[in-house]
Every structure is written in C-alpha cells, then in structure tokens.
C-alpha positions in Angstrom: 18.0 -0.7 11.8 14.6 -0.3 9.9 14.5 -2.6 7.3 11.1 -2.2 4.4 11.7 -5.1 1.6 8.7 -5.1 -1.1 8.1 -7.3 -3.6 6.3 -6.0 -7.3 3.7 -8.4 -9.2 2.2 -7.2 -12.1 -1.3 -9.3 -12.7 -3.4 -8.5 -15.2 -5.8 -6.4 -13.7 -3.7 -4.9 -11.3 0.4 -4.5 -9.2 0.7 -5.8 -5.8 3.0 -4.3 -4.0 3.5 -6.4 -1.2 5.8 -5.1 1.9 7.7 -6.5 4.4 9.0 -5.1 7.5 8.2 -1.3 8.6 7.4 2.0 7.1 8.8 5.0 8.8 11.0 7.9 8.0 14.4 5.8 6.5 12.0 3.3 4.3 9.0 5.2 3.4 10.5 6.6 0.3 11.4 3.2 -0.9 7.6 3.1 -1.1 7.1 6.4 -2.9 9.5 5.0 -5.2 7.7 1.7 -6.1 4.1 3.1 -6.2 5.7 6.0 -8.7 7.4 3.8 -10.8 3.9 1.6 -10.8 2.2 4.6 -12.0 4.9 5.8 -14.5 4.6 2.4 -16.3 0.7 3.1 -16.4 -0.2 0.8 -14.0 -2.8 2.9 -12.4 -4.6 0.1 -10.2 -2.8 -1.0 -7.3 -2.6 -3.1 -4.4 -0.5 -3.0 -1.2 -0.4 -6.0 0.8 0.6 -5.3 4.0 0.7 -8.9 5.6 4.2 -8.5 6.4 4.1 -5.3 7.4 5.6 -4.8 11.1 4.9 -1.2 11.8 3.8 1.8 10.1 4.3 5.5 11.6 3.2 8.9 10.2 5.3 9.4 7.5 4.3 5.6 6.1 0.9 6.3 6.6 1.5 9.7 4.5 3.2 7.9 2.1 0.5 5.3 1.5 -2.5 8.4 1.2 -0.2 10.2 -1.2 0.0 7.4 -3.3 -3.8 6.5 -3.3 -3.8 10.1 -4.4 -1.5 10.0 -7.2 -3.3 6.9 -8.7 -6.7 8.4 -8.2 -5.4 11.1 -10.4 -4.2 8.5 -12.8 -7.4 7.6 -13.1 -6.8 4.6 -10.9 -6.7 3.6 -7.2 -4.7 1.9 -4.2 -6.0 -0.7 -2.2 -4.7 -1.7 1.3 -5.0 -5.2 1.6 -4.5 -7.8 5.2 -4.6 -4.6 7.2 -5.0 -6.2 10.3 -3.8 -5.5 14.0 -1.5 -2.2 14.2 -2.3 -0.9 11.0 -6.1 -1.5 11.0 -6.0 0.0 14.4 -4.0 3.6 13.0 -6.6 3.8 10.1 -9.5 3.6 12.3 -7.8 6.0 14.9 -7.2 8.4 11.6 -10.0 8.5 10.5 -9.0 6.9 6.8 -10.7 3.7 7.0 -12.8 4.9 4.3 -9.8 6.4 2.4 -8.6 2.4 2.3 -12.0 0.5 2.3 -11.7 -3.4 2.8 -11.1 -5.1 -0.8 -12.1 -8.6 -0.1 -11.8 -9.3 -4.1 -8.2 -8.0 -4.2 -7.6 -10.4 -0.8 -8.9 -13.2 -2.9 -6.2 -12.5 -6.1 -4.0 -12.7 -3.5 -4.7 -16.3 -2.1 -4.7 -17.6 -5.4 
C-alpha cells in the first residue's frame, strides 16, 4: 500500500510542505490538496521538501508542476527542495530542472 504523509509549517516568509513516502496515482492528490489549501490561505510562497520522499511517478511529478503553476499565478512560487537521487534524476530526464531550480536559501531555513 502507497503511503504519502506530509507535514505543513508555516514560517514567515514561506510553507514547507515536507513529504514523506511516495507520490503516485493513490497519494498525489493528497498533495494537490495541501498546496491548494496553502494557496487558498494566501500563502503564495512555497516549499516542498522532499527528503523523505521514496518515489515519485508521473502523476506526482504532474502534481508538483501544476502546483508551481497555480502559485506562480498567485503571484508566488514552489520550490523543490533535497531533491536528490531518484527525483533529481526524473527532473533532469524531464527536462524541468529549470522549472524546480536548486534553492540553496530555502535548504538553509530548513536546517535551522
């Protein structure tokens, strides 16, 4: 069974969404959800942190473009932080690392 679990923190600048588990077709609306809800409480700058993030297949991937769109058009943006391994490896093979630049100053909220 696919399991996603995510965890909301509001800091002052921006949410951190952090996730943990997988992203596919039974959890990537779970996402949706969250980053919507983010959004519909005007918080327009996000940041997932995808540290504990096991695997990711299309539909997750979709999921995570949609929502940078969504806050772009809030007049924000959503940032992919620890995207290391398997899910650095699907953005390059996609094509979207530039969709989901490196953010070392989001990395560094996140150690704090």
């Amino acid at each position: 069974m696919t399991v996603l679990s995510l965890t909301i923190t509001d800091h002052p600048a921006v949410t951190v969404i952090a996730l943990n588990g997988e992203i596919d077709a039974l959890t990537a609306d779970h996402l949706r959800q969250a980053i919507d809800q983010a959004l519909a409480r005007g918080r327009t700058h996000l940041v997932v942190d995808t540290a504990g993030l096991g695997f990711c297949d299309s539909l997750g991937l979709h999921t995570l473009i949609a929502g940078q769109r969504r806050a772009a058009s809030a007049g924000g943006s959503l940032r992919l932080v620890h995207a290391h391994g398997y899910l650095q490896r699907l953005l390059e093979l996609t094509q979207l690392t530039g969709l989901f630049p490196r953010d070392p100053q989001s990395e560094q909220l996140l150690v704090r």
